[in-house]
C-alpha positions in Angstrom: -2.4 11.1 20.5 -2.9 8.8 17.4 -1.8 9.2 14.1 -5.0 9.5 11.8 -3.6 8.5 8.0 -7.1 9.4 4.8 -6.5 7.9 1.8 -7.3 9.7 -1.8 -11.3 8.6 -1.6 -11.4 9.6 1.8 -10.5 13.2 0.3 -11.7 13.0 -3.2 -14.6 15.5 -2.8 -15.1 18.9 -1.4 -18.1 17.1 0.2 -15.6 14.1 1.5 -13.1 16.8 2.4 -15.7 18.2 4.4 -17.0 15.0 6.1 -13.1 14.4 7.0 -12.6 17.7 8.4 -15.8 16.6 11.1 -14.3 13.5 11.6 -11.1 14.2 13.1 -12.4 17.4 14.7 -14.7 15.2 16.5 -12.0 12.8 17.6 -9.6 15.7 19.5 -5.8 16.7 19.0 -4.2 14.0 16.8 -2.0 13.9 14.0 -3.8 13.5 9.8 -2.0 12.8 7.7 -3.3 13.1 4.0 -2.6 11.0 0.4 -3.1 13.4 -2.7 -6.9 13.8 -3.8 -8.2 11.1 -5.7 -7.1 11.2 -9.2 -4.9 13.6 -8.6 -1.7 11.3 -8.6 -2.6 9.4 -11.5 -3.0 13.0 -13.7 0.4 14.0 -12.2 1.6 10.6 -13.6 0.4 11.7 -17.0 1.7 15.5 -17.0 5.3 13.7 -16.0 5.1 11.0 -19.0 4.1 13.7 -21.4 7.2 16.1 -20.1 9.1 13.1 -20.8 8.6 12.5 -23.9 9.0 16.1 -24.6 5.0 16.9 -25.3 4.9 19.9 -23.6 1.3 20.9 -25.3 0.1 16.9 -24.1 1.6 18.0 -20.2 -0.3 21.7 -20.6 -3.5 20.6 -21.7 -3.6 18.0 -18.7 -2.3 20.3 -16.4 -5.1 22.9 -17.3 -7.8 19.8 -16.9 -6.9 19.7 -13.6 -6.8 22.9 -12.7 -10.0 23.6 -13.4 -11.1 20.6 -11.1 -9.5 21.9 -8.2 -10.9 25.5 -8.6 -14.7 23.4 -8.8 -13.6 21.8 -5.5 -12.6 25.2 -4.1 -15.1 26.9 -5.7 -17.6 24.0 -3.5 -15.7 23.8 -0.3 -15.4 27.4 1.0 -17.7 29.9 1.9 -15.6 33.4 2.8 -13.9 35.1 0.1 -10.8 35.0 2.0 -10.5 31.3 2.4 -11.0 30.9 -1.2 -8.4 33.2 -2.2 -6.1 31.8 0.0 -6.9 28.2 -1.4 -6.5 29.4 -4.8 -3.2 30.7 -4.2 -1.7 27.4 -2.6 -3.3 25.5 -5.7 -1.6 28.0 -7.9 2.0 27.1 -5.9 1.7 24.0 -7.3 0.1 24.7 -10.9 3.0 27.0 -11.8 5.5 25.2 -10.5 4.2 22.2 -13.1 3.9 24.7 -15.6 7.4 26.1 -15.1 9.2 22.8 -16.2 11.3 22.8 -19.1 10.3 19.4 -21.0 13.9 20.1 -23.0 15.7 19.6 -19.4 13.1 17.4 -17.7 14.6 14.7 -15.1 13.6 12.3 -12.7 14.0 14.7 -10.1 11.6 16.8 -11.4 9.0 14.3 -11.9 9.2 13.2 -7.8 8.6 17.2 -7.5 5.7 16.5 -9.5 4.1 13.8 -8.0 4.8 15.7 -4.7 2.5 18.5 -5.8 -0.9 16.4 -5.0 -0.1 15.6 -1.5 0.5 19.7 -0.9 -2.3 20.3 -2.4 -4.7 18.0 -0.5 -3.4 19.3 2.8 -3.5 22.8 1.6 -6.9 22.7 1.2 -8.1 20.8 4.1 -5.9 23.1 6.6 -7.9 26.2 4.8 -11.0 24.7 5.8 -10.8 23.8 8.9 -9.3 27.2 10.2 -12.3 28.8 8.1 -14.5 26.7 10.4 -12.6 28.0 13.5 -10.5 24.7 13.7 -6.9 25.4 15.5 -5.2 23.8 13.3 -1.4 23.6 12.2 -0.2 22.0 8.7 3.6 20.4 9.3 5.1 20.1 6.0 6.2 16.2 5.9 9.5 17.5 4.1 10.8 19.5 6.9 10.9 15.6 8.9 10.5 12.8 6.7 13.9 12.0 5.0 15.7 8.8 3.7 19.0 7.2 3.7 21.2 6.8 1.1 19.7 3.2 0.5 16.5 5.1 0.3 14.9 3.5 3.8 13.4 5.6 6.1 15.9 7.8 8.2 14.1 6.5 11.4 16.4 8.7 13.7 16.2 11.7 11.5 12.2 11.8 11.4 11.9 10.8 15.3 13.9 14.1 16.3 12.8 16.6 13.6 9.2 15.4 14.0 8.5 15.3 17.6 10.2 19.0 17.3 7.5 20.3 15.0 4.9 18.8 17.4 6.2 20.1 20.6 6.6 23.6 18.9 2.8 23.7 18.4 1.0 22.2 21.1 -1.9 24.6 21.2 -2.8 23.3 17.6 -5.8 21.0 17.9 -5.6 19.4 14.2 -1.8 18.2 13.5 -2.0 17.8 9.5 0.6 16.9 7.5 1.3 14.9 3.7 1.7 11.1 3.5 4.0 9.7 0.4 6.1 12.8 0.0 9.9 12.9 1.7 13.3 13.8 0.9 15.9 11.6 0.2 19.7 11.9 1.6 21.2 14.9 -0.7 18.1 17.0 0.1 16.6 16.5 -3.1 12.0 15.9 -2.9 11.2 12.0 -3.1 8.5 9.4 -2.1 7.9 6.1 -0.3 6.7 4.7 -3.4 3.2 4.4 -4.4 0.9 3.4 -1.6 3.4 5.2 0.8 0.9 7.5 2.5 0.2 4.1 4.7 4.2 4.2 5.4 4.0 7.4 6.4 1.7 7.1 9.2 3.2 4.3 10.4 6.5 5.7 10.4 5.1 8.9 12.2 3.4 6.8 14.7 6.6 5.0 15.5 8.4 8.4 15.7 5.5 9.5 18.8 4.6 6.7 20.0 1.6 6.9 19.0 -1.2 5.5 21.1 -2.7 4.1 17.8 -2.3 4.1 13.7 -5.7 4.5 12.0 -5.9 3.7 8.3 -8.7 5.3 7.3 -10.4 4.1 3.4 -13.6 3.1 1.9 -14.2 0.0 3.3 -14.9 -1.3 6.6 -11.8 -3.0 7.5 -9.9 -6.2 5.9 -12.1 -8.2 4.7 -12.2 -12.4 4.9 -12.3 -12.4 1.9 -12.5 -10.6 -1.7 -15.9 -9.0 -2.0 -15.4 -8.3 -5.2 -15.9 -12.0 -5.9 -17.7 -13.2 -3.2 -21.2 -12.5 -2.1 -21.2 -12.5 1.9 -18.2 -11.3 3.0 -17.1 -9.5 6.1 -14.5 -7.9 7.7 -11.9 -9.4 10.0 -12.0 -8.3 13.9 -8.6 -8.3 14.8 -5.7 -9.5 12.9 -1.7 -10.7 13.8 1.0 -8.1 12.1 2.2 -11.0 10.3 -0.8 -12.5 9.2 -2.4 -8.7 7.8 1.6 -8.4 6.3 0.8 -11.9 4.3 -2.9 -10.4 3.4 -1.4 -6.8 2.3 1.2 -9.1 0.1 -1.0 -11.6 -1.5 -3.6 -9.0 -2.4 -5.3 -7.7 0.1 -5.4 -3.8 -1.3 -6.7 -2.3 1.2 -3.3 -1.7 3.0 0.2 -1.7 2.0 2.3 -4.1 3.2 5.4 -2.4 4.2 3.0 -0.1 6.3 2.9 -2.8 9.0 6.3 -3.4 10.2 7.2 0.3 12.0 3.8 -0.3 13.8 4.5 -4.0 14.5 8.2 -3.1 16.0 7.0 -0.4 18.3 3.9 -2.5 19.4 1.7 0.5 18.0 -2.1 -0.9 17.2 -3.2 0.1 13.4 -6.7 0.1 12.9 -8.4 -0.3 9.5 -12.0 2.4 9.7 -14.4 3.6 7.2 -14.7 6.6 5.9 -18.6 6.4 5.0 -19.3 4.1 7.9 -17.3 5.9 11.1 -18.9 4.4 13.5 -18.1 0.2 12.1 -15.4 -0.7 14.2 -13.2 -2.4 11.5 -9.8 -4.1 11.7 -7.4 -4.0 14.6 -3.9 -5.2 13.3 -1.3 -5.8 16.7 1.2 -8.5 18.2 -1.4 -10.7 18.9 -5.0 -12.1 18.2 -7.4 -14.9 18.2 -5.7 -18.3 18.1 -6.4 -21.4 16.5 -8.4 -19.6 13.4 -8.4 -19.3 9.8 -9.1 -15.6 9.1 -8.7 -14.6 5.8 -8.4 -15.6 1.7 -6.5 -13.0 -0.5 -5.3 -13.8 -4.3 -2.2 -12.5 -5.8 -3.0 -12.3 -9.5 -0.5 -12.6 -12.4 1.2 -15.0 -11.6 3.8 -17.1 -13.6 5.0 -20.6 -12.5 8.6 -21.9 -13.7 9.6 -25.8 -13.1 13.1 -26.8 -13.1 13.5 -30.7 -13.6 16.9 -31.8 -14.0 18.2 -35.5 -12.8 21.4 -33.9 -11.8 19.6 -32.1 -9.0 19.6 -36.0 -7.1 22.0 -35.3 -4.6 24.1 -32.5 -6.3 25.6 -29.7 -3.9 25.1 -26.2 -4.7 21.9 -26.8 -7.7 19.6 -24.4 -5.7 22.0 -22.0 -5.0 22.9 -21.6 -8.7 18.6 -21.7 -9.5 18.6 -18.5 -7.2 21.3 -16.6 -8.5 19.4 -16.8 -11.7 16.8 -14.8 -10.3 19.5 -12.5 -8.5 21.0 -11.7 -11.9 17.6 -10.6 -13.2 16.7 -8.3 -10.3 13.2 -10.9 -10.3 11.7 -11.9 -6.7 10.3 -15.1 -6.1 7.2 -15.6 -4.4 6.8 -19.5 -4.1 9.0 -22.5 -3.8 8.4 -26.0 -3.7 11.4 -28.7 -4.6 11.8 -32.3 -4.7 14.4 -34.5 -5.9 14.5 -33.8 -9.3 13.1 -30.3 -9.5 11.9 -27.2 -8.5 8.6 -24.7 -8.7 8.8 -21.4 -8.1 6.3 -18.1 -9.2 7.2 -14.4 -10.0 5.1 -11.8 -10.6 7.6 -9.7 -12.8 7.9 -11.4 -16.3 10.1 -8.3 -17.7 13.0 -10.8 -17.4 11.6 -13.9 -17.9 13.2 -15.0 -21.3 16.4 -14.0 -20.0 15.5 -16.7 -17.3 14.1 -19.2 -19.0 17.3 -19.0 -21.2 19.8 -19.6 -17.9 17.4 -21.9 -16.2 18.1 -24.0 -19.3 21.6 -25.2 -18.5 20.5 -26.5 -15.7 17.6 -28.5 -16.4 14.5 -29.1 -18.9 12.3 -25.6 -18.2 8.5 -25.1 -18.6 6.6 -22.3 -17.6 3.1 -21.9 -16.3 1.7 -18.2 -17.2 -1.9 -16.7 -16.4 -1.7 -18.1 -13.0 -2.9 -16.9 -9.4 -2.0 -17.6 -5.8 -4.1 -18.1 -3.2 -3.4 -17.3 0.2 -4.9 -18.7 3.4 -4.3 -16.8 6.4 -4.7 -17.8 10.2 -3.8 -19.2 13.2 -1.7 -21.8 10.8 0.8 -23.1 13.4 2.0 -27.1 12.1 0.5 -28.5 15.6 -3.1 -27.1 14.9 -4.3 -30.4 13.2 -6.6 -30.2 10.6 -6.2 -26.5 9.1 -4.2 -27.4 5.7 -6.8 -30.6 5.8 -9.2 -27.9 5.1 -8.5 -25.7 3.0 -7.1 -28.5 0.3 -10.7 -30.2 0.9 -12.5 -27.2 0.1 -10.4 -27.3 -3.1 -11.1 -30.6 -4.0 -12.7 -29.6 -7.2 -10.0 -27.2 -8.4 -6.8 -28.6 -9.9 -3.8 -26.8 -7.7 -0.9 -26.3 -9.5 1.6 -25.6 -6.1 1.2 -25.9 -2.6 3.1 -23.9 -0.2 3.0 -25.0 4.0 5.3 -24.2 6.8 7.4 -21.3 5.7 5.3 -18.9 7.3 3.1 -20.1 10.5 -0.1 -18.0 9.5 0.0 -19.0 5.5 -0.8 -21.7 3.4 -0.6 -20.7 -0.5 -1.8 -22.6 -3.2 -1.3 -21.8 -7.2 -4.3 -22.5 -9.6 -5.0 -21.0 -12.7 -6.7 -17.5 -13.3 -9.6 -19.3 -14.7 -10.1 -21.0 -11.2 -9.7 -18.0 -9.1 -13.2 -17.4 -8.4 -14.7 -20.3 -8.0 -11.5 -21.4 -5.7 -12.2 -17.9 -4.0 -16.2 -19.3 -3.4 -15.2 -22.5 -2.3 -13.1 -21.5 0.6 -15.4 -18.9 2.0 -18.0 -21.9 2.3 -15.7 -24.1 3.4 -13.8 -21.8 6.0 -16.4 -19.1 7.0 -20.1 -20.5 6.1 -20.1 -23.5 8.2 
């Protein structure tokens, strides 16, 4: 069996609900897994923020907005009576329980049972459907299995057991469907994988069966080589390394989420990046292996801010980076670049909440300045040191562009290089000719 994960777009639609209910009908017993109908999370976002600040008329009135949307979607998708009435009810569940919520007592807890609502919803819906269309099919709610520790990681023992006893309990069902995202956490309480985590989810459900294969199934036809948002001409990657679609996921590559890779990549489970609109384009294939001695991809990491350290008591002194990266420890800020010399040291954050606070400890070290409205640019490939001529490449192609930072040999299928926002495109343009257009 594989493990079959649709992403909001995929589902956004009673028409794309629809299409998705063929799809994995067509494609024989496997296990869906569903993100929360486009939209959906973002309004659930809203109805929570409003709660929060104690505007229960704000959280009503936006509640009631999308209420109506999903009884148009019902409304469009079914065609008995009794499938619509059941839908309606399951959407109601969810409605009342939102509605119920005291914004006077509100708490975190009750805004992850929130943001949970849109995942049982989706599922809900697309479980009515296909047993209106005679589909045997069995909806495995992904709190009875997926729970985390109590330093919120993925209970991995937990979900293998509970899971795999869910499946074995149906195994007439033809359609295994259950919610991405959602979990529970250690005391029992609703919680998520974070935002993105629908990807985690299958992944995590694909270790637990050993899946034959993950597909990750969007709007686009695999990773691309590069952003086609900025460049005309681009196409998607065959096959990629875990690592090097980890580096592409990271450095902005949005198609997938980058901690969606690694319970795949330890269990040697194949994920494969497919098309919603386009079923039949064959996509991305992401495993423990892949086509040597290539440059595959460009991805750019945007806000970006660059902070220089130069101090001439770094010359031989013991302990100076150690004390540069407690700094960042202190202020809960992860570094994404580093380049030293003798007398100073680069690195780039994305988070800037902290970044006075700092600047201002950086200071009693050495003379600060800081770069801001930056972007990295990430290279990915085949990138071991003894394949001569790769870096020789990509700097060429980038001849024209003043780079900032330059970052080689940590990772073995990634060269990134920092220029400034203003040079993303054309930086973008230049590699694709230089790399890909030859």
């Amino acid at each position: 069996m594989k493990v079959m994960k649709f992403g909001g777009t995929s589902v956004g639609s009673a028409e794309r609900i629809k299409n998705v209910a063929n799809l994995i009908v067509s494609r024989g017993r496997n296990v869906v897994v569903l993100s929360a109908m486009s939209g959906t999370t973002n309004t659930l976002v809203e109805i929570s923020d409003y709660l929060s600040k104690g505007n229960a008329v704000g959280a009503k009135e936006t509640l009631n907005a999308l209420e109506i949307k999903y009884a148009g979607v019902i409304a469009e998708l079914y065609s008995t009576s009794d499938a619509v009435q059941e839908a309606t009810e399951a959407v109601a569940k969810s409605i009342s329980f939102i509605r119920g919520l005291n914004e006077r007592s509100y708490s975190s807890l009750d805004a992850k049972e929130i943001l949970a609502q849109g995942e049982l919803m989706s599922t809900a819906l697309m479980n009515i459907y296909l047993k209106e269309q005679g589909v045997k099919s069995v909806l495995l709610p992904a709190l009875d299995f997926m729970r985390t520790d109590k330093n919120g990681e993925p209970d991995t023992e937990f979900i293998r057991e509970k899971f795999n006893e869910s499946i074995s309990a149906h195994q007439d069902a033809q359609i295994i469907l259950t919610q991405g995202f959602i979990c529970r956490n250690a005391y029992g309480e609703v919680d998520n994988l974070q935002r993105g985590g629908s990807d985690y989810s299958a992944s995590l459900l694909g270790a637990a069966m050993h899946a034959d294969e993950i597909e990750i199934w969007t709007d686009i036809d695999g990773m691309h080589n590069n952003d086609p948002r900025f460049v005309d001409g681009t196409r998607p990657v065959s096959e990629l390394h875990f690592e090097e679609a980890a580096e592409l996921a990271y450095f902005g590559a949005k198609i997938l989420h980058p901690t969606c890779v690694l319970p795949a990549k330890l269990n040697n489970i194949p994920v494969r990046l497919l098309n919603t609109m386009d079923p039949d384009a064959k996509g991305t294939v992401i495993y423990n292996a892949g086509a040597t001695h290539t440059i595959k991809a460009v991805a750019a990491k945007d806000n970006i801010t660059a902070i220089k350290i130069k101090s001439g008591r770094m010359l031989l002194a013991y302990g100076f980076l150690r004390k540069v990266f407690e700094i960042f420890e202190t202020h809960r800020t992860s570094i994404d670049m580093i380049v030293t010399s003798e007398v100073g040291v680069s690195v780039t954050i994305d988070n800037t909440s902290c970044l006075q606070a700092i600047v201002d400890d950086l200071k009693k070290f050495g003379t600060v300045t800081v770069d801001k409205d930056m972007v990295i640019i990430c290279v990915v490939g085949d990138l071991e040191w003894q394949n001569r001529g790769f870096e020789a490449e990509v700097v060429n192609a980038l001849k024209d562009v003043p780079v900032r930072m330059i970052s080689y040999g940590g990772s073995n299928y990634n060269i990134s290089l920092l220029v400034r926002k203003s040079d993303k495109i054309k930086a973008l343009n230049l590699l694709s000719e230089r790399l890909f257009n030859k």
